[in-house]
C-alpha positions in Angstrom: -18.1 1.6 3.4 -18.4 -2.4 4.0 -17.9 -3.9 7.3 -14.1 -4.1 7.5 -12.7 -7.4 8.1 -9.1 -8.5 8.9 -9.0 -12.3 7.5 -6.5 -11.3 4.5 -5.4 -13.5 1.4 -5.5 -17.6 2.5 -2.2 -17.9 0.9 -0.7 -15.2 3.3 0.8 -16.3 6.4 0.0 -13.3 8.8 3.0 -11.9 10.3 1.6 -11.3 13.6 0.6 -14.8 14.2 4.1 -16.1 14.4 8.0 -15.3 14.8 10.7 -15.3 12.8 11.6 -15.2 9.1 8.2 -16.0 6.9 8.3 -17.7 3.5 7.0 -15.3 0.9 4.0 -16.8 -0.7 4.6 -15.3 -4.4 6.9 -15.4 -7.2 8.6 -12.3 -8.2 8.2 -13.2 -11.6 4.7 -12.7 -11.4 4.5 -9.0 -12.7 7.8 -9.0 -13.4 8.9 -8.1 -10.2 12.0 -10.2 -10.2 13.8 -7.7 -12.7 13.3 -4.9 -10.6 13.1 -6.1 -6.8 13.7 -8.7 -4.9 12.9 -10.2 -0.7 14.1 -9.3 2.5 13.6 -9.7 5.7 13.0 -6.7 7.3 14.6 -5.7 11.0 11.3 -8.1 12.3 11.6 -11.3 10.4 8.2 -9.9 8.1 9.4 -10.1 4.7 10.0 -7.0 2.5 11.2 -6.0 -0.4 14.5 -3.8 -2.0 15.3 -2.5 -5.5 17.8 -4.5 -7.4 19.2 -1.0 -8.6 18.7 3.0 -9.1 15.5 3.7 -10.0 15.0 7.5 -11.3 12.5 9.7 -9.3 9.0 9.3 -10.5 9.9 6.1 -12.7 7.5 3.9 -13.5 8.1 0.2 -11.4 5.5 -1.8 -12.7 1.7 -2.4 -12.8 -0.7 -4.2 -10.6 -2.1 -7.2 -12.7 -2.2 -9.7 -10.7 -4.9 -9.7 -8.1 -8.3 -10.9 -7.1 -11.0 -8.1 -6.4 -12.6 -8.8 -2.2 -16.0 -7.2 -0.8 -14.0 -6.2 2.8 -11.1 -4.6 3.5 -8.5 -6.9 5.2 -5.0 -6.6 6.5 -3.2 -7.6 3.3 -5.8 -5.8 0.7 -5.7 -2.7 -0.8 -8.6 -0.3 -1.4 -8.8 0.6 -4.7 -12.0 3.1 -4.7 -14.8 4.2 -2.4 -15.7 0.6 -1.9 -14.0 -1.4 -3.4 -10.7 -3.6 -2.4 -8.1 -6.4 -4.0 -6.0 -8.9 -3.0 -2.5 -8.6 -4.7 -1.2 -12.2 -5.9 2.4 -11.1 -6.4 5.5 -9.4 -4.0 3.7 -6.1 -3.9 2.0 -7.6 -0.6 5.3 -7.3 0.9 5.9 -3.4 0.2 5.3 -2.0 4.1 3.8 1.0 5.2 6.3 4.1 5.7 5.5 8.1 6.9 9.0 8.7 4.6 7.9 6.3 1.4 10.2 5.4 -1.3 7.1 4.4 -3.7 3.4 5.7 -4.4 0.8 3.3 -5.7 -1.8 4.9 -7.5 -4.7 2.6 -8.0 -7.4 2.6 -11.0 -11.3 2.3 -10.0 -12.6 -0.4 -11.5 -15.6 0.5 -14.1 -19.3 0.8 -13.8 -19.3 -3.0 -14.2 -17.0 -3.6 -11.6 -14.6 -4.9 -14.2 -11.2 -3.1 -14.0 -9.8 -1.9 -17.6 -7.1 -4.2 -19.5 -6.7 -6.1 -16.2 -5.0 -3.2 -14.2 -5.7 -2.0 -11.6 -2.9 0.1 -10.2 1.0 1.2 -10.9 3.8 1.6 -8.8 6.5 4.6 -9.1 9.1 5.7 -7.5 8.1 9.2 -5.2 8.6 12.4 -7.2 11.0 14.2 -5.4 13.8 11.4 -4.5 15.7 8.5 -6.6 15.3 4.9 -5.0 18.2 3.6 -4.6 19.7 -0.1 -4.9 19.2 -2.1 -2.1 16.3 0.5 -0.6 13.4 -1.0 0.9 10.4 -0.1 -1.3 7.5 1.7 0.9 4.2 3.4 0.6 2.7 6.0 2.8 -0.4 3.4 3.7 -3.1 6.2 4.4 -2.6 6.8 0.3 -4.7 4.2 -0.6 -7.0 3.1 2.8 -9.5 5.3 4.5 -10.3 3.1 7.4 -7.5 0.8 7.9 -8.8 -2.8 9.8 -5.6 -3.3 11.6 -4.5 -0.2 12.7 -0.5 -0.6 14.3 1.7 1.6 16.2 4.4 2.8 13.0 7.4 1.5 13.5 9.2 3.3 10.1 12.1 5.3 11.7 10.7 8.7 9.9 12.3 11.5 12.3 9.8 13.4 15.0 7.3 15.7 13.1 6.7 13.4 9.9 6.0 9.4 11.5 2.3 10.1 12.3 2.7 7.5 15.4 -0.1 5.2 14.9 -1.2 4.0 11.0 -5.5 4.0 11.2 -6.0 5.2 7.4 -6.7 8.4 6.1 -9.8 8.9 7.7 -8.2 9.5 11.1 -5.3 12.0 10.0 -5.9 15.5 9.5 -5.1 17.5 6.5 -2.1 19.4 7.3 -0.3 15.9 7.7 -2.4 14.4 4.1 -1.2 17.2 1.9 2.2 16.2 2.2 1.8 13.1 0.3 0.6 11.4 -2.7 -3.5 10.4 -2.2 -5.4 8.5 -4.8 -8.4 9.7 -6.2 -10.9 7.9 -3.7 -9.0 9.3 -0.5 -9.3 12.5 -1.5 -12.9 12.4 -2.3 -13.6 10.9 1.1 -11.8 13.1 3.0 -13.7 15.9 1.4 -17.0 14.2 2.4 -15.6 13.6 6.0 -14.8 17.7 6.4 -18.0 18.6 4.4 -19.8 16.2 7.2 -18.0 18.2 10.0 -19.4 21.1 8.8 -23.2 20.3 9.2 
């Protein structure tokens, strides 16, 4: 893993440097989020982001095309294989963390090259086994993508006692009865099978 950081995207404004209601820094239009979602503040001031209507159980949202790769994870980046992270330049930076998500983002390793295919580097759907409804606040289960989160926070989602895991560190730091209950990309799992192979020793 590379040293984690925690500087994030220079065109973010970093919620927990100041109070009140932020001005998102993207466009919806870019990825055509604008037809499907759209901003909200969220119960903090921190912007978020709700579905303009239904969306079907396991629908297809959109993908992630608009991005630039970064060496270190940071608060705002996602991790998109064993080592390697992006930036998202569009309203997907604004889709919190949840233990009770409304979305999954499965993210695409980029290749040998380090080049990610056709430009993509991830999808968003709606989670298998509920509809998203309009006006819901789309969420992701953050541990599905990050092993080591470099912020870690006290979870604030609202989930009832027995599924809010209480403090979001990443994957790494969650044990696998509470893992199997969700959606994990293709990286996590391989780490986490290194990290209980490593206990073993």
């Amino acid at each position: 893993m590379s040293e984690l950081q925690s500087n994030g995207h220079p065109g973010l404004i970093d919620p927990t440097t100041i109070s009140g209601p932020i001005p998102p820094a993207f466009s919806l239009t870019a990825n055509n989020l604008d037809k499907v979602i759209k901003y909200k503040h969220n119960a903090e001031g921190q912007n978020s982001v709700v579905a303009r209507e239904k969306l079907p159980r396991g629908s297809h949202i959109c993908y992630i095309n608009t991005y630039t790769p970064t060496p270190q994870s940071t608060w705002s980046s996602i991790q998109t294989s064993k080592t390697t992270h992006i930036e998202v330049l569009s309203g997907i930076v604004y889709i919190n963390h949840s233990c009770s998500p409304s979305i999954d983002i499965e993210v695409y390793p980029p290749n040998s090259e380090g080049v990610y295919v056709n430009g993509t580097c991830g999808e968003l759907r709606v989670v298998a086994d509920r509809d998203l409804e309009a006006g819901e606040e789309l969420t992701f289960f953050y541990p599905s993508t990050e092993y080591i989160s470099p912020r870690p926070f006290t979870c604030l989602c609202g989930a009832e006692s027995g599924v809010c895991i209480g403090k979001q560190e990443g994957a790494h730091f969650l044990a696998n009865s509470i893992l199997e209950k969700y959606f994990l990309n293709t990286h996590i799992k391989e780490l986490i099978a290194e990290r209980d192979n490593k206990a073993k020793v």
